[in-house]
C-alpha positions in Angstrom: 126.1 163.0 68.6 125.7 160.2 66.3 122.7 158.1 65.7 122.3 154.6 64.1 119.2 152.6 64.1 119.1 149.1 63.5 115.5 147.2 62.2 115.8 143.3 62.1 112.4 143.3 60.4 109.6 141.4 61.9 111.7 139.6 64.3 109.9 139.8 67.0 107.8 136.4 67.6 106.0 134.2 69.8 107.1 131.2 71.6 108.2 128.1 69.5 107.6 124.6 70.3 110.5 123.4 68.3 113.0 126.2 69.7 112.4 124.7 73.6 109.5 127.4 74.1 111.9 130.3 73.3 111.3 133.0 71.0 113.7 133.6 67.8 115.0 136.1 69.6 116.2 134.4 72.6 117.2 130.9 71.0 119.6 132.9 68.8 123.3 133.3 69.7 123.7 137.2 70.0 126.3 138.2 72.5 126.5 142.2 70.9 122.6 142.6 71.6 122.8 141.1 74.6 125.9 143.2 76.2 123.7 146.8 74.8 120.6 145.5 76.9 123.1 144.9 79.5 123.8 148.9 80.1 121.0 150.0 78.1 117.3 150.6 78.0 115.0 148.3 77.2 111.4 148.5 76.9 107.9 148.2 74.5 106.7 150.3 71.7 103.1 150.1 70.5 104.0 150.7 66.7 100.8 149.6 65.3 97.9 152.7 66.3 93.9 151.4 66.8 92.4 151.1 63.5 95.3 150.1 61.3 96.6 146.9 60.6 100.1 145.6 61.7 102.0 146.2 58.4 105.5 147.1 58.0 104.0 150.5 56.4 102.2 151.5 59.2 104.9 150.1 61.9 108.0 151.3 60.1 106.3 155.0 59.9 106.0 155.0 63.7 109.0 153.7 64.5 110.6 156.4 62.6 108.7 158.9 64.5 105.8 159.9 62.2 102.2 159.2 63.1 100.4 157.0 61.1 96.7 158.5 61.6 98.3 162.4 60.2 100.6 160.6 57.4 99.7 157.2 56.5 97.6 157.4 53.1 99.1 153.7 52.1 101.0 151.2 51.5 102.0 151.9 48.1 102.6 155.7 47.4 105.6 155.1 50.1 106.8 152.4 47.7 106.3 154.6 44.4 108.5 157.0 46.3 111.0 155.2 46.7 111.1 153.9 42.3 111.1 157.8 41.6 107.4 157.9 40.5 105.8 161.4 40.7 101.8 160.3 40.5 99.6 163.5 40.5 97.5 164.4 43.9 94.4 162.6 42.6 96.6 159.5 41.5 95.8 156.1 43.1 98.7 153.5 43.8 98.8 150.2 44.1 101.3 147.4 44.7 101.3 144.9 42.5 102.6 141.5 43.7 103.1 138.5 41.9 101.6 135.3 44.0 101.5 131.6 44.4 98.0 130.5 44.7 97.4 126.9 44.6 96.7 124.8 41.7 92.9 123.4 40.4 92.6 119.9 41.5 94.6 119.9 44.3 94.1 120.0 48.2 95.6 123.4 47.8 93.2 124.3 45.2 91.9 127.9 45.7 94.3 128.9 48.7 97.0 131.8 48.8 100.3 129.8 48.9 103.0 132.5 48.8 103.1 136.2 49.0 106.4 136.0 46.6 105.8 133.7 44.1 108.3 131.2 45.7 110.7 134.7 45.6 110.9 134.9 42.2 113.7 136.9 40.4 113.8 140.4 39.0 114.6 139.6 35.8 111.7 136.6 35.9 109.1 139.1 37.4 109.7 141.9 35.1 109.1 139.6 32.0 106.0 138.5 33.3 104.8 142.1 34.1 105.9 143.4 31.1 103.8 140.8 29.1 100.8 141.0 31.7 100.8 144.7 30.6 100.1 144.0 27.1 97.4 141.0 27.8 95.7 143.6 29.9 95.9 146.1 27.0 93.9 143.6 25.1 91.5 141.7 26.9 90.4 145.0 29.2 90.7 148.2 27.0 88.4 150.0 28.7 89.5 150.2 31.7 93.4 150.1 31.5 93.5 153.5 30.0 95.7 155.8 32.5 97.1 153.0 34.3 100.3 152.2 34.0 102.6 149.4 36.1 106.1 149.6 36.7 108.2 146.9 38.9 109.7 146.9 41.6 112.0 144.6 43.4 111.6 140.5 42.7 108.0 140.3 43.5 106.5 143.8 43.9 105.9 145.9 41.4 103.6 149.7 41.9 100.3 150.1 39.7 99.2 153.7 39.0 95.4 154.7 37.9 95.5 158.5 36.7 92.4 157.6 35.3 90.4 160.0 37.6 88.7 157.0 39.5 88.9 156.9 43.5 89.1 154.4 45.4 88.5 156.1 48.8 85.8 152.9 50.0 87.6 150.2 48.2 89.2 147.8 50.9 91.9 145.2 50.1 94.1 143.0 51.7 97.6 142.2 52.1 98.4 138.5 50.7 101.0 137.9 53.1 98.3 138.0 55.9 96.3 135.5 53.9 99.1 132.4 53.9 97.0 129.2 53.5 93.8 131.0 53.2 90.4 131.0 50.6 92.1 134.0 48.3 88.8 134.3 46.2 87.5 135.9 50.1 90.1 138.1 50.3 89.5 139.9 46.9 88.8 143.7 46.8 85.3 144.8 47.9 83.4 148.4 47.8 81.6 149.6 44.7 81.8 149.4 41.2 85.8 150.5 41.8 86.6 147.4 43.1 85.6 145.3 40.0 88.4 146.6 38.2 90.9 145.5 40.4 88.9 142.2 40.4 88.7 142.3 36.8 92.3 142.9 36.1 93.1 140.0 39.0 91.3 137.4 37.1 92.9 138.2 33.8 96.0 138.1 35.1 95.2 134.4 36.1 94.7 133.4 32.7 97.9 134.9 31.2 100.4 134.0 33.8 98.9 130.0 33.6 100.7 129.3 30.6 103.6 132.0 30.5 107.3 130.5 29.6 108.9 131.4 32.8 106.0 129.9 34.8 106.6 126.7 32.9 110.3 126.9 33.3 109.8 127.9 37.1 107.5 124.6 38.0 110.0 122.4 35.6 112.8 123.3 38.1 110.5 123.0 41.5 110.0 126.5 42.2 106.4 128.2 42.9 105.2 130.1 39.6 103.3 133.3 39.6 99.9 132.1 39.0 98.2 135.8 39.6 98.7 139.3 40.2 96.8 140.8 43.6 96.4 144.6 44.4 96.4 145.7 47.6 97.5 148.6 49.9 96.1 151.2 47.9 96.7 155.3 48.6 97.1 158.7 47.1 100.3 160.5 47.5 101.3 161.8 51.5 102.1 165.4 52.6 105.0 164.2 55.3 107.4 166.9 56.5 110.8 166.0 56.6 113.1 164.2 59.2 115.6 167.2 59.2 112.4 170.1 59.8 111.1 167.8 62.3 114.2 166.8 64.3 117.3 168.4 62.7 119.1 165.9 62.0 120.2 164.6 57.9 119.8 161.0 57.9 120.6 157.7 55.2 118.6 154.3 55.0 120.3 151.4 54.0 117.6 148.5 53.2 116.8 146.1 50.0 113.0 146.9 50.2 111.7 149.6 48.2 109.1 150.5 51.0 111.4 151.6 53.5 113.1 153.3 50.6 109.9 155.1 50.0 110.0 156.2 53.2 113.3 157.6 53.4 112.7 159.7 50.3 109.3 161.5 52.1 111.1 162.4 55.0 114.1 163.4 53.4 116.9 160.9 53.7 119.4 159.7 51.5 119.1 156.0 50.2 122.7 154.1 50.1 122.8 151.4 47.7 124.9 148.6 48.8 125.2 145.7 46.0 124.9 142.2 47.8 121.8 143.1 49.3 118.3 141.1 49.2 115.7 140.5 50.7 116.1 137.3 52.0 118.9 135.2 54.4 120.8 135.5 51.2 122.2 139.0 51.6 125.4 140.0 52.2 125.2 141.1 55.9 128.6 142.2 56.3 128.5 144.6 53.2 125.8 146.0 55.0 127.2 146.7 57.9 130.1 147.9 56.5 128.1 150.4 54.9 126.5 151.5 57.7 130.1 152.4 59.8 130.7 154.5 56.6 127.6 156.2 56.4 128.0 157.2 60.3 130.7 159.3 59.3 128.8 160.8 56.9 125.5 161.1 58.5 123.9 162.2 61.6 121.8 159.5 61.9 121.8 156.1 59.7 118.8 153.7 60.3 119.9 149.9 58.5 117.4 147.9 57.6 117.4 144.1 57.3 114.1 142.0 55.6 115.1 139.0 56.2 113.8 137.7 59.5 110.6 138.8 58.2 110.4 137.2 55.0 111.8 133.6 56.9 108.4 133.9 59.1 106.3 134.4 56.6 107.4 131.2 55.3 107.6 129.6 58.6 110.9 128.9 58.4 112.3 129.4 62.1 115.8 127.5 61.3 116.0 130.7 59.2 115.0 133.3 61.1 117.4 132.4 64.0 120.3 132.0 61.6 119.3 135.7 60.4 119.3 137.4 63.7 122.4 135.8 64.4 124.0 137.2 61.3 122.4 140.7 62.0 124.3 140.4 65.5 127.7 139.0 63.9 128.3 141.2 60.8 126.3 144.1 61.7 125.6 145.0 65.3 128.9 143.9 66.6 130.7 146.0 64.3 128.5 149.1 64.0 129.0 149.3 67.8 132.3 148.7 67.8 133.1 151.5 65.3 131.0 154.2 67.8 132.3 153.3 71.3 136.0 153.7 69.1 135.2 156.5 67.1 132.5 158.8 68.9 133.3 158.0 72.6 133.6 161.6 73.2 131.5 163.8 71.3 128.5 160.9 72.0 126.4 157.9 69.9 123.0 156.4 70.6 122.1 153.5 68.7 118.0 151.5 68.6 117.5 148.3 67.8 114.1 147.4 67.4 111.9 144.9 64.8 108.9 147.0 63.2 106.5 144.6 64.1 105.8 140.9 65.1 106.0 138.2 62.6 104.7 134.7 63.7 106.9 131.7 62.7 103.4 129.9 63.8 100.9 132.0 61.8 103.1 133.3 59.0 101.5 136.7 59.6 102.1 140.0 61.2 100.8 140.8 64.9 100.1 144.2 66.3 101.7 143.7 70.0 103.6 146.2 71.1 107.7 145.4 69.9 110.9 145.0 71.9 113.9 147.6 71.8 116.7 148.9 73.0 118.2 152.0 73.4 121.9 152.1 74.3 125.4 154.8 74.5 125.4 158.4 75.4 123.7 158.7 79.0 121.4 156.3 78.7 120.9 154.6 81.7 118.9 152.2 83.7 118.3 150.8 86.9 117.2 147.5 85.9 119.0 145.3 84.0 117.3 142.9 81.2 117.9 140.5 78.4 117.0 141.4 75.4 113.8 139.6 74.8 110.2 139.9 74.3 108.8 139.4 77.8 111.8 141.2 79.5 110.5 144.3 77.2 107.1 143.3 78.0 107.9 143.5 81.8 109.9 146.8 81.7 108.1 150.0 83.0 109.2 151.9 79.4 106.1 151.0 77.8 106.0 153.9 74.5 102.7 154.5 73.3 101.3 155.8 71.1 104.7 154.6 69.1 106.1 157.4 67.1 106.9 158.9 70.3 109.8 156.6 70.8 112.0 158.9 68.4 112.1 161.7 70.4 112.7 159.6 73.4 115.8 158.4 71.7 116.9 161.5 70.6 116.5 163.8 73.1 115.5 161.5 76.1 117.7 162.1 78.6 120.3 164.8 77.0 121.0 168.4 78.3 118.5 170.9 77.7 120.3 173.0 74.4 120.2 176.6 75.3 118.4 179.2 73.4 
């Protein structure tokens, strides 16, 4: 039996006025997701647990069968994972992004503006880093000492403190669900730990304001980095494999270093595939062309696409449609093609599912319970449905909590094996 799963990140999505009252989802042109619902299964899972906030962390964990409350320590010791970092137990990470907040003596003055620093590039973000390193070195001595920062993909970079502090009651927030918002209300609170981060936030306000690429970056139009905010804090997981746990050897394909990071906990292989990004930029067929190889390979290949995600969090729906319609085109259509050819008769079952919600309206993430479908090897069901979010809404396969939706698609269903 093969297994593929497919995770058009935060697609999933409310309503829009300007799409006719449709969802993302149902305005976009895909006739390959639309023939799986068809014969398959569609339902709900509740990916996001009570207690924990609706991040692609916590979501993408679940929907890969692992329970946030027994392995979720954070956002960014999954990330470090996934850049080859080996922090010590006692070890505190950090990501590190590089944002847009807006400018003094404007009607934007004091609010975050972008999560991505207008999606700046690698090569821009490293310099920046590199020399906010050094400032930091300088103007705060005394606490930098054990700390060390090493980036990541355009944006996002990981921030290590072996210093022996802990951060245990320190709470921060994301700055992607701050869009538009009074940052300085949003900075990290809880005990003396959380001045450093404040500390270290406010410096790096004062380097970046005058740094070359920020000056070349607003000469051309693009959003600079005007700051560096820490967030999703964590020491490093104890997470048993995928292969212990299930028995199966799996692969992620994805351009984001978090669901890398995942993939290396649990055991998987990570296939690079040049062409990708994070954003409706990417080269979707290389993708899915990877994929169809790696199902040879692999029993089980989950591909991973950021893009409809990172289009609402700008609240760009014209985007996000043209991304799920790509997805469909250059990657469902053939991945599914290249099973029903290729594994007919031995058996495939393939998932499609977002992690979470991401409002087009809101530019944020939202906990309700996310649309899939299962389809291929006896899977079966008596009702058929479109593949949207109130037809999943309205089916009786409602998984909570949501890890539980893995076994269900690999097992659900299947002969008993024999003992």
């Amino acid at each position: 039996m093969k297994y593929v799963i497919i995770i058009p990140d935060g697609a999933a999505d409310l309503p829009l006025e300007p799409l006719g009252d449709l969802t993302p989802f149902e305005a976009a042109s895909m006739p390959h997701l639309a023939r799986l619902a068809a014969y398959g299964r569609v339902g709900a899972a509740h990916t996001t647990p009570e207690g924990f906030e609706a991040g692609s962390d916590v979501c993408s964990m679940s929907l890969l069968g692992y329970s946030p409350k027994r392995y979720h320590t954070g956002r960014a010791p999954l990330e470090a994972a996934a850049l080859g970092l080996q922090p010590g137990p006692g070890d505190w990470i950090f990501r590190l992004n590089l944002v847009t907040t807006g400018d003094d003596g404007t009607d934007q003055a004091g609010l975050m503006l972008d999560h991505s620093a207008g999606a700046i590039t690698n090569s821009e973000a490293r310099a920046l880093v590199a020399g906010l390193v050094e400032h930091w070195q300088v103007e705060c001595p005394d606490i930098v000492g054990g700390m060390s920062v090493t980036p990541g993909v355009s944006y996002r970079n990981i921030l290590i403190d072996a210093s022996g502090r802990a951060y245990g009651k320190v709470q921060t927030t994301p700055p992607h669900a701050i869009p538009g918002e009074a940052w300085n209300r949003h900075l990290p609170s809880g005990g003396p730990e959380a001045n450093v981060l404040r500390r270290l936030m406010a410096s790096s306000v004062e380097y970046l304001r005058g740094h070359e690429v920020n000056l070349a970056r607003r000469e051309q139009g693009l959003r600079p980095a005007t700051m560096a905010w820490l967030w999703g804090q964590g020491t490093k997981p104890d997470v048993p494999t995928f292969r212990e746990r299930f028995g199966l050897r799996g692969a992620m394909i994805t351009s984001v270093d978090l669901l890398a990071g995942i993939a290396a906990y649990i055991g998987w292989d990570r296939l690079d595939v040049p062409g990708l990004t994070s954003y409706h930029d990417t080269d979707y067929a290389a993708q899915g062309r990877e994929t169809i190889r790696a199902i040879n390979a692999y029993d089980l290949v989950c591909c991973h696409v950021e893009a409809p995600d990172e289009a609402s969090h700008q609240g760009d729906w014209r985007t996000k449609v043209a991304s799920l319609e790509s997805i469909d085109r250059e990657i469902i259509g053939p991945v599914i093609a290249h099973l029903e050819e290729s594994y007919g008769e031995s058996g495939w079952r393939v998932l499609i599912m977002p992690d979470h919600y991401t409002l087009c309206s809101t530019r944020k993430h939202d906990a309700t319970p996310v649309p899939f479908v299962i389809a291929g090897t006896l899977v079966h069901s008596a009702v058929q449905r479109p593949f949207s979010e109130e037809a999943a809404d309205e089916s009786d396969l409602q998984i909570e909590p949501g890890h539980d939706l893995m076994e269900y698609f690999l097992r659900g269903g299947l002969p008993v094996a024999k003992r």
